[in-house]
C-alpha positions in Angstrom: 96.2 -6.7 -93.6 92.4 -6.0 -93.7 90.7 -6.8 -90.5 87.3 -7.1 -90.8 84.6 -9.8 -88.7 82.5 -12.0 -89.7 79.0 -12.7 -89.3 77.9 -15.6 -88.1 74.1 -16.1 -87.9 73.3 -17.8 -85.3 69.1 -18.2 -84.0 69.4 -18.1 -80.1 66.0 -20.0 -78.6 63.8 -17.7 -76.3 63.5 -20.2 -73.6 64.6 -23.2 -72.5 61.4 -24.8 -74.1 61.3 -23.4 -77.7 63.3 -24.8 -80.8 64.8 -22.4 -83.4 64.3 -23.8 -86.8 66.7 -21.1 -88.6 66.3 -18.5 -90.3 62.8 -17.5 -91.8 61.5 -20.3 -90.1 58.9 -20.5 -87.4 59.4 -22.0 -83.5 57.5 -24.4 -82.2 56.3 -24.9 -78.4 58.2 -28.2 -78.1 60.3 -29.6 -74.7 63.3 -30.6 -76.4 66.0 -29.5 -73.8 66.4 -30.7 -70.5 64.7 -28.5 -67.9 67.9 -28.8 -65.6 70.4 -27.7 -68.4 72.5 -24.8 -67.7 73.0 -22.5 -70.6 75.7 -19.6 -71.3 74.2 -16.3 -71.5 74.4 -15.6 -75.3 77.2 -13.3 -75.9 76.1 -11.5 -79.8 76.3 -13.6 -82.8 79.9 -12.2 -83.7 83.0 -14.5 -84.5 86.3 -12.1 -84.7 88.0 -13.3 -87.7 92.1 -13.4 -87.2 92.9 -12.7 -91.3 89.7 -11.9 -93.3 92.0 -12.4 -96.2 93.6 -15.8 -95.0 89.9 -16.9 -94.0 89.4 -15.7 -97.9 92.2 -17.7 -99.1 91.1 -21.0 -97.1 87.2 -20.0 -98.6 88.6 -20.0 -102.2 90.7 -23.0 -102.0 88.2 -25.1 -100.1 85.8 -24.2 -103.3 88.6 -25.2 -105.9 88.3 -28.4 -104.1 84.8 -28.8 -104.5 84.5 -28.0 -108.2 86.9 -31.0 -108.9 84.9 -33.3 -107.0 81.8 -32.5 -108.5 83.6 -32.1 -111.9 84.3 -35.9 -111.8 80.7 -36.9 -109.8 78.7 -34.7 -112.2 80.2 -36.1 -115.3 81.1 -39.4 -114.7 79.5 -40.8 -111.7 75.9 -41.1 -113.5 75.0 -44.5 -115.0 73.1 -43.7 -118.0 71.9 -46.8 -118.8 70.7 -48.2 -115.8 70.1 -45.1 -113.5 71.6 -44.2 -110.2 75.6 -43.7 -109.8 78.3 -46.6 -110.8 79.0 -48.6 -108.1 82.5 -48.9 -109.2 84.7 -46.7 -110.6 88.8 -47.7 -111.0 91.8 -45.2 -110.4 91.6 -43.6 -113.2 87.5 -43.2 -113.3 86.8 -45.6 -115.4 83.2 -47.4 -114.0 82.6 -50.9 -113.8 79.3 -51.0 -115.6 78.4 -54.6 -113.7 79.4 -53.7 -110.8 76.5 -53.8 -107.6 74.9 -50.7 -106.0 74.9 -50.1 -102.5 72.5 -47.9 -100.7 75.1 -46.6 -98.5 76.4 -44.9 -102.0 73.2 -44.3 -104.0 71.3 -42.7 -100.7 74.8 -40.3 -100.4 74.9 -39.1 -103.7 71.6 -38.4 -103.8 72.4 -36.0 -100.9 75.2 -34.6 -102.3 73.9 -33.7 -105.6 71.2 -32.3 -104.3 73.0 -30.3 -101.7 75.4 -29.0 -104.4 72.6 -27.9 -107.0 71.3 -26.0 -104.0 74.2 -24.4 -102.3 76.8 -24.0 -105.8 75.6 -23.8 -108.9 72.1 -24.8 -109.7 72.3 -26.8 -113.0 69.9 -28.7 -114.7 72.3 -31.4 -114.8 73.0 -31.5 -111.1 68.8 -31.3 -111.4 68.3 -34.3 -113.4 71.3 -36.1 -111.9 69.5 -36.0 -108.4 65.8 -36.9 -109.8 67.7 -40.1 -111.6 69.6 -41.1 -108.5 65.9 -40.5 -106.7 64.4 -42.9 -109.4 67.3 -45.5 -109.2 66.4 -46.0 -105.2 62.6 -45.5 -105.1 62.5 -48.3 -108.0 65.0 -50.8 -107.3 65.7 -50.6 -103.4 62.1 -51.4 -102.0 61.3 -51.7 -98.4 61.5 -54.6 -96.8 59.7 -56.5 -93.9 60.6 -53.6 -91.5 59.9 -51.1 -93.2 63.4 -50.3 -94.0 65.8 -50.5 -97.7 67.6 -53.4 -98.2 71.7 -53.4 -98.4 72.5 -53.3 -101.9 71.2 -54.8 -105.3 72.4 -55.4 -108.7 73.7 -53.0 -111.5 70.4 -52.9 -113.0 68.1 -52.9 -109.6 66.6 -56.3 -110.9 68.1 -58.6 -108.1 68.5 -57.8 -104.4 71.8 -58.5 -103.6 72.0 -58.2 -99.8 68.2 -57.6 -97.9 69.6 -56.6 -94.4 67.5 -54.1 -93.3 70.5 -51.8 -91.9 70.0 -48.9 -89.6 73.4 -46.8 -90.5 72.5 -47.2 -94.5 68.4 -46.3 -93.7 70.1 -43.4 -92.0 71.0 -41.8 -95.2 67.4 -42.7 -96.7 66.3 -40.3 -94.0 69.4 -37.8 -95.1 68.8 -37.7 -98.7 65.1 -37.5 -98.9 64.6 -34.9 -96.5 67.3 -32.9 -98.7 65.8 -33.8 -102.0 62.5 -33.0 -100.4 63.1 -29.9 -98.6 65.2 -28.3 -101.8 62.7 -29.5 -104.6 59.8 -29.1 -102.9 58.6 -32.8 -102.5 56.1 -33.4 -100.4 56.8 -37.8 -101.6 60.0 -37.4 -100.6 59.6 -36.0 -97.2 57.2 -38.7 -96.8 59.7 -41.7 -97.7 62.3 -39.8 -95.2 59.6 -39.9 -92.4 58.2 -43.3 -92.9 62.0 -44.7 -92.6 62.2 -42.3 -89.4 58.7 -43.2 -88.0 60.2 -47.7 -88.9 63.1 -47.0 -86.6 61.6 -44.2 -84.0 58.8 -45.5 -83.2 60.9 -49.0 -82.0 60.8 -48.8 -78.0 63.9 -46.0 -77.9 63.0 -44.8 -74.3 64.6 -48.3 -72.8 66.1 -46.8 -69.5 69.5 -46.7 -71.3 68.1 -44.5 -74.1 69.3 -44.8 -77.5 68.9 -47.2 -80.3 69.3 -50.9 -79.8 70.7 -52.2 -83.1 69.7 -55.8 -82.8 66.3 -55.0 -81.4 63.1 -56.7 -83.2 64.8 -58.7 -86.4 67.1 -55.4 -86.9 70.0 -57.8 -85.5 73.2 -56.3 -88.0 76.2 -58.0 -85.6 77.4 -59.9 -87.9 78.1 -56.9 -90.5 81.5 -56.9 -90.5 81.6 -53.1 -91.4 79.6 -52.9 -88.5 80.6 -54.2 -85.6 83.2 -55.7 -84.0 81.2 -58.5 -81.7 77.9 -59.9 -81.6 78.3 -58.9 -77.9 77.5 -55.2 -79.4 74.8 -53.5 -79.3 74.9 -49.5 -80.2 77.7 -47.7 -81.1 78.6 -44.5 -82.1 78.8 -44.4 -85.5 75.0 -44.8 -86.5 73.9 -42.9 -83.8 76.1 -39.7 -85.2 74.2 -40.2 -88.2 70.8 -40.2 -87.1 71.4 -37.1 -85.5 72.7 -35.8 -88.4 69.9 -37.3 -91.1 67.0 -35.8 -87.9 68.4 -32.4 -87.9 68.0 -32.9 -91.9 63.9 -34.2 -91.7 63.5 -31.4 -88.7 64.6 -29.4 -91.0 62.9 -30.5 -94.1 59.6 -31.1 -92.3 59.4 -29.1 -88.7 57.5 -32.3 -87.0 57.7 -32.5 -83.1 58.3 -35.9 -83.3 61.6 -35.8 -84.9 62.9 -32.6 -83.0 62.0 -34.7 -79.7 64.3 -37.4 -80.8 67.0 -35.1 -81.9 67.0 -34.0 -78.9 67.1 -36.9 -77.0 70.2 -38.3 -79.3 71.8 -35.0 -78.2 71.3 -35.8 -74.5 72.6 -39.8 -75.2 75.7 -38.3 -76.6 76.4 -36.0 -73.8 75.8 -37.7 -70.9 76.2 -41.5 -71.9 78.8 -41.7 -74.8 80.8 -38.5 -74.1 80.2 -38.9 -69.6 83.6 -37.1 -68.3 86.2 -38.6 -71.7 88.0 -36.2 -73.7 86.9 -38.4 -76.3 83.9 -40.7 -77.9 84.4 -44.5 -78.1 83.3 -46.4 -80.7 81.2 -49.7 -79.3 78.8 -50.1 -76.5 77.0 -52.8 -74.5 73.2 -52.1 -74.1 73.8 -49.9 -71.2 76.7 -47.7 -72.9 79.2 -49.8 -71.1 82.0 -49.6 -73.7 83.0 -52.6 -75.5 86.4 -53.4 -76.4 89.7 -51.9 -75.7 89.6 -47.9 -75.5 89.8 -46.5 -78.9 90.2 -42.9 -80.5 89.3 -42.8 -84.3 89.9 -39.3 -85.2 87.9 -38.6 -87.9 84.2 -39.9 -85.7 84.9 -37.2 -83.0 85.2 -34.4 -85.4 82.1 -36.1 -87.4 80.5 -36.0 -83.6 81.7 -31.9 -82.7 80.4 -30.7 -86.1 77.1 -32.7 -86.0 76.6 -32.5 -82.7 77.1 -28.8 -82.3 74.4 -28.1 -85.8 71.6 -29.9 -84.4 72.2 -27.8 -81.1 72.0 -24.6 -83.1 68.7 -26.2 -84.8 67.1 -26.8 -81.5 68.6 -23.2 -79.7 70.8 -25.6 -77.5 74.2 -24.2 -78.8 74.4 -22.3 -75.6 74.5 -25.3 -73.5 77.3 -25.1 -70.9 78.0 -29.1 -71.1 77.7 -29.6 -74.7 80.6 -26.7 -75.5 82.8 -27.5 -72.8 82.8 -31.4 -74.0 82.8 -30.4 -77.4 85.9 -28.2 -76.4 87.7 -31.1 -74.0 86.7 -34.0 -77.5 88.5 -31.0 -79.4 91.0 -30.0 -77.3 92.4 -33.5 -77.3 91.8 -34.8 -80.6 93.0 -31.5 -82.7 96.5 -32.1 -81.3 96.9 -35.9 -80.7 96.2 -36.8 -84.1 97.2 -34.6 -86.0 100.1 -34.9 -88.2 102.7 -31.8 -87.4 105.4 -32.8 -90.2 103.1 -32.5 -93.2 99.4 -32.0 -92.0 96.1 -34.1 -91.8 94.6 -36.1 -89.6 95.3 -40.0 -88.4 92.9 -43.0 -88.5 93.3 -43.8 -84.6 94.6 -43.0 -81.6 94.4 -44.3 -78.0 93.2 -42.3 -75.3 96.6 -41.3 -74.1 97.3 -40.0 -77.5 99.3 -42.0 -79.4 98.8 -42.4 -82.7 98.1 -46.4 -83.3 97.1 -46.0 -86.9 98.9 -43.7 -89.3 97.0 -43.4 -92.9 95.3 -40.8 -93.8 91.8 -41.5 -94.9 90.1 -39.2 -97.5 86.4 -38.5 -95.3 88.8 -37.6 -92.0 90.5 -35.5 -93.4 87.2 -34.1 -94.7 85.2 -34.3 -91.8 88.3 -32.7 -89.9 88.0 -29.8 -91.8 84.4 -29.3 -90.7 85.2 -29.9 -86.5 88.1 -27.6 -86.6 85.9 -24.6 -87.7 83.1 -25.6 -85.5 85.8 -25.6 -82.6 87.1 -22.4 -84.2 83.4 -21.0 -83.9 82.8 -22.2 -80.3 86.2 -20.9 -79.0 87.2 -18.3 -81.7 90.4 -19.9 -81.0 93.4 -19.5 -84.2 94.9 -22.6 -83.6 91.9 -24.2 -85.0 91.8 -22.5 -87.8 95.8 -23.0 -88.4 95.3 -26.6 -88.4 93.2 -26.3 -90.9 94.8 -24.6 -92.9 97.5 -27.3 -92.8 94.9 -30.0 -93.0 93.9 -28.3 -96.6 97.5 -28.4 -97.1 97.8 -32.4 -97.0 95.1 -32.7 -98.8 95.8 -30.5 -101.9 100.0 -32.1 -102.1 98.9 -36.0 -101.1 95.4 -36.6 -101.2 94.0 -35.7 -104.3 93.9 -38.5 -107.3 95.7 -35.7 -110.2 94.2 -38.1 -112.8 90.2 -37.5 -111.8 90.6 -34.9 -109.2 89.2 -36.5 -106.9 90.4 -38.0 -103.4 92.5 -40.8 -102.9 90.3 -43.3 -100.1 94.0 -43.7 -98.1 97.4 -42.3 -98.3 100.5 -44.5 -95.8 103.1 -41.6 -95.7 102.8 -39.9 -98.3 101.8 -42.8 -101.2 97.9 -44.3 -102.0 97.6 -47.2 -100.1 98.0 -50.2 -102.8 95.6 -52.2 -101.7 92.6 -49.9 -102.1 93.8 -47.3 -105.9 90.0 -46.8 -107.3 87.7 -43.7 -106.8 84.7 -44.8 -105.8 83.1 -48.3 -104.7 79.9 -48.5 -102.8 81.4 -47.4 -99.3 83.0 -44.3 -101.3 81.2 -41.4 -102.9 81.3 -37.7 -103.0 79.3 -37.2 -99.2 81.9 -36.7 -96.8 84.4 -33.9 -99.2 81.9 -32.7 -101.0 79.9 -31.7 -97.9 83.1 -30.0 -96.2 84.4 -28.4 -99.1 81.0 -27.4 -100.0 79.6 -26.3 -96.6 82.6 -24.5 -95.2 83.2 -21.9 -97.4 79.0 -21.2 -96.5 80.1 -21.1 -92.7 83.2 -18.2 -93.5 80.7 -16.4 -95.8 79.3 -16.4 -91.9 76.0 -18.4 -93.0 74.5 -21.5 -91.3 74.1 -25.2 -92.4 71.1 -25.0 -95.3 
């Protein structure tokens, strides 16, 4: 077999003090890591690969994916009558032309598009799908009191279905704007990604517990159902993974202080209130990250948490932080194993932190999302066993997961048959974001490049 390494481009901060924006990109004299953190001495930016021509293999098939995801999004996820993407589309692909829009949805596929004319093949109709999906949202989903996009509205965008003013939907405002922005060169769009920052960030963050407070000043979402459990809660981890990941996006997109200081500081809540000494992340928290509710795992969150976590650290030159890869490692260590499925591959719902597998379908975004944590484990530790995992996840999904009628993903298999009660390919909780990131991204990361 031919050996060869790969090149993994990592830009290592000067001090303690400076951010690296990436490549080509210029530092700025910002305090965004704690003065007391102890770093590893950077050791070269070179990741020995195993098999170039396995990593090869797992590059090529992780791409097929991602043309037959796109395939289906590209040519029949647009609404051409109304703008933005169906909010519906049944097992077969067919869209339900009255069905409502969520912004969860819209605000993700405007990502997605965008990210794929940018890092695949740049089309004019990947183009003019993302400037319509743009439209759709900057016409029909309009601020509300706070300063934030209401829920979801009607096929057309003529009625507001559901005003709540939620953070972890406004979080992928702040996503797909500074993406649109950055890659098309839109100075409005960077604007509507910072004004949605600046409505949540500028809220009185720096409580003593740090964090965000999701029922703080009228933002009260407890009784979302999706949301959380209890009225009782008040952060958890799922929003706060995604404002790190939709601030590394606007820091990217736009460089300003502001949002690298707040990156930062989400960084710092992760590591020393959410992650403390576990092996693992749990979901729900009282105001002062006392967590609520029985001890869960859900598998597919921590790898969301090692990928996301470990890309903002490269952004800010923090990726040498001794505490955030050895918890990344021990969340890793734990979770690659304990929920993973030996027999046939992929990844289970949930876990308990003894690691036993409570829940055992197979949901379409952790399985993707698992993809992405085992390489970033694979890049932290250059250890195989990440990489042969998978390989084996990539395996599930190519036999069980994929819909052979659209080609795209089936939301959750039980054993190895689509889970009855939920056979359609998209609704507004489901869109191409969390696949056709990994299967999108990845093969950048082998090709030994960074996040765009």
């Amino acid at each position: 077999m031919i050996q060869r390494k790969l090149l993994i481009h990592v830009i290592a901060a000067s001090s303690y003090g400076m951010i690296s924006c990436g490549p080509n990109q210029r530092q700025h004299n910002l305090i965004a890591v704690k003065a007391n953190e102890k770093m590893e001495k950077p050791t070269g930016t070179e990741i020995a690969a195993k098999d170039a021509q396995d990593l090869e293999l797992l590059r090529q098939r992780l791409l097929k994916l991602n043309s037959g995801i796109y395939e289906f999004w590209l040519n029949k996820g647009l609404d051409p009558v109304d703008g933005g993407v169906y909010g519906f589309h049944d097992q077969d692909g067919h869209p339900d032309t009255k069905a409502d829009k969520g912004l969860i949805q819209q605000a993700r596929s405007l990502w997605s598009v965008t990210a794929y004319y940018e890092n695949r093949i740049p089309s004019l109709q990947a183009k003019a799908t993302a400037y319509n999906i743009r439209d759709f949202i900057l016409k029909n989903f309009r601020p509300g009191a706070h300063g934030l996009y209401p829920f979801k509205v009607s096929h057309d965008g003529a009625k507001t279905i559901d005003p709540a003013e939620q953070y972890y939907a406004n979080s992928f405002v702040i996503y797909a704007f500074s993406e649109f922005g950055r890659v098309f060169k839109d100075e409005a769009a960077k604007k509507v990604a910072l004004d949605v920052f600046h409505a949540i960030a500028d809220k009185p963050y720096t409580e003593s517990q740090g964090g965000f407070d999701q029922t703080y000043g009228g933002f009260d979402q407890s009784g979302d159902p999706w949301y959380f459990s209890s009225p009782k809660v008040k952060k958890a981890m799922s929003p706060h993974l995604h404002f790190v990941e939709s601030f590394a996006a606007l820091f990217r997109a736009t460089q300003d202080p502001k949002v690298g200081v707040m990156l930062s500081h989400l960084i710092d809540v992760f590591l020393d209130k959410m992650i403390a000494n576990r092996s693992f992340i749990h979901s729900e928290y009282l105001r002062d990250f006392a967590p609520f509710g029985t001890l869960t795992v859900k598998y597919g969150y921590q790898f969301i948490a090692i990928w996301v976590l470990y890309d903002a650290s490269q952004l800010l030159g923090r990726e040498h932080s001794i505490p955030l890869r050895s918890k990344l490692l021990k969340i890793g260590a734990f979770i690659a194993k304990s929920g993973f499925d030996d027999k046939l591959g992929g990844y289970f719902e949930e876990g308990t932190p003894e690691g036993f597998v409570t829940k055992q379908n197979k949901v379409w975004w952790v399985q993707a999302e698992a993809l992405m944590g085992l390489w970033m484990l694979y890049e932290i530790s250059n250890d195989p066993s990440y990489l042969e995992k998978m390989a084996k996840t990539i395996d599930w999904i190519e036999n069980y997961q994929i819909n052979p009628t659209t080609k795209e993903w089936w939301w959750e298999i039980i054993g190895i048959t689509p889970s009855p009660s939920l056979l359609f390919t998209s609704n507004e909780w489901k869109d191409s974001y969390h696949h056709g990131r990994a299967t999108m991204f990845l093969p950048l990361r082998i090709n030994g490049q960074e996040n765009p």
